[in-house]
N, C-alpha and C positions, 0 to 999 in steps of 0.2 A: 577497666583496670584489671590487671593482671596479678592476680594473688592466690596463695596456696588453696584455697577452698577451690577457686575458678577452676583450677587444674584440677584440683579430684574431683569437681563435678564434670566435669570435661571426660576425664579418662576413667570413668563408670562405667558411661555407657558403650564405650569402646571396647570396655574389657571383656562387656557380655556378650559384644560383637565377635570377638577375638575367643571367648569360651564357645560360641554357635560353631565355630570351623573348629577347634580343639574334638567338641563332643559328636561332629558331623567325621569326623576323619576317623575316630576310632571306633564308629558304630562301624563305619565300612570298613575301614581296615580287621579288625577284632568285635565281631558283633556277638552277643551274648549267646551263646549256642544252645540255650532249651528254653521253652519259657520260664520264669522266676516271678516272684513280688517284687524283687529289689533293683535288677538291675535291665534299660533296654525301655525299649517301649512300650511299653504294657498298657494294655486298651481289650476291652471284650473280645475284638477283632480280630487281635493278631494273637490272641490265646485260642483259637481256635483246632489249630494244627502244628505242626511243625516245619510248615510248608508256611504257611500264613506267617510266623515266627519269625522267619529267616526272612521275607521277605518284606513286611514292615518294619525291620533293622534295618534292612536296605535303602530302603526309600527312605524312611526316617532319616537317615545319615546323610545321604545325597541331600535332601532337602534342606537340612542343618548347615550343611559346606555351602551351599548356594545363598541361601540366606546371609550366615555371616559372612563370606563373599562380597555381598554385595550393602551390607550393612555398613562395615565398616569404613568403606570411602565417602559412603551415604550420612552417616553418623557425623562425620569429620567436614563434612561441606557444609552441612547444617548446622554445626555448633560453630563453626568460623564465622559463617554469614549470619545467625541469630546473635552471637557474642560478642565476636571480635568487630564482625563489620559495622550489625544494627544495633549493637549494646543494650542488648538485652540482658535481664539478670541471670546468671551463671545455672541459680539453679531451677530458674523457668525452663532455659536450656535442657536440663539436663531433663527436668519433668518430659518436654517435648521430647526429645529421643527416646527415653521411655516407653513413653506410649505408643510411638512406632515401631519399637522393638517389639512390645503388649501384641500391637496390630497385627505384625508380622507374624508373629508366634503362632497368635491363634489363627491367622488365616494356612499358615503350614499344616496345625493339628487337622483342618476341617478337609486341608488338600490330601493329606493321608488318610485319613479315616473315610473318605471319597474310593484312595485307589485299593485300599481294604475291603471295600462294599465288594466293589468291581473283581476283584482278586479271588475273594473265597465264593463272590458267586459263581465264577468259570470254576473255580475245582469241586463247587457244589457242595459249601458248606453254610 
């Protein structure tokens, strides 16, 4: 059954899919131009230089757009066929995407902080 909760649990975890391309579009488009505390991707890694800086905004951001890219239909297929098709409860559902989005997340942090290693050890930092 279809009720206001089912929808906002429904359209959570779409939103954070839909903020993953928002905040992957404007690392690449507008990416934070010096290192900071506040804003960008800030990691040991990409504090290094300002070469390392610029370019884990880079990657970071690509990574972000691909991700919710591919989230979001991903998201959308999986709460149709856990909710609507197998009636499952709404906010099992939502739990489940969740944790995909969790999965996903961290496995971006671990692929970036990978091409960081790689990155500042060719310019030998």
């Amino acid at each position: 059954m279809i009720n206001a909760e089912s929808i906002i649990y429904f359209i959570i975890p779409e939103m954070m899919a839909v903020l993953f391309v928002l905040i992957g579009y404007l690392m690449v488009k507008t990416p934070p131009g010096k290192p900071n505390p506040y804003i960008g991707y800030r990691t040991s890694s990409t504090r290094k230089s300002q070469d390392s800086w610029d370019y884990g905004q880079k990657i970071c951001g690509k990574m972000f757009l691909k991700v919710g890219a591919i989230l979001i239909p991903l998201l959308l297929l999986i709460n149709v066929s856990l909710n609507v098709i197998g009636g499952l409860e709404s906010l099992v559902c939502m739990i489940i995407t969740m944790v995909i989005e969790l999965v996903v997340l961290i496995v971006g942090v671990i692929y970036i902080e990978r091409e960081m290693r790689e990155y500042n050890k060719s310019k030998g930092l």
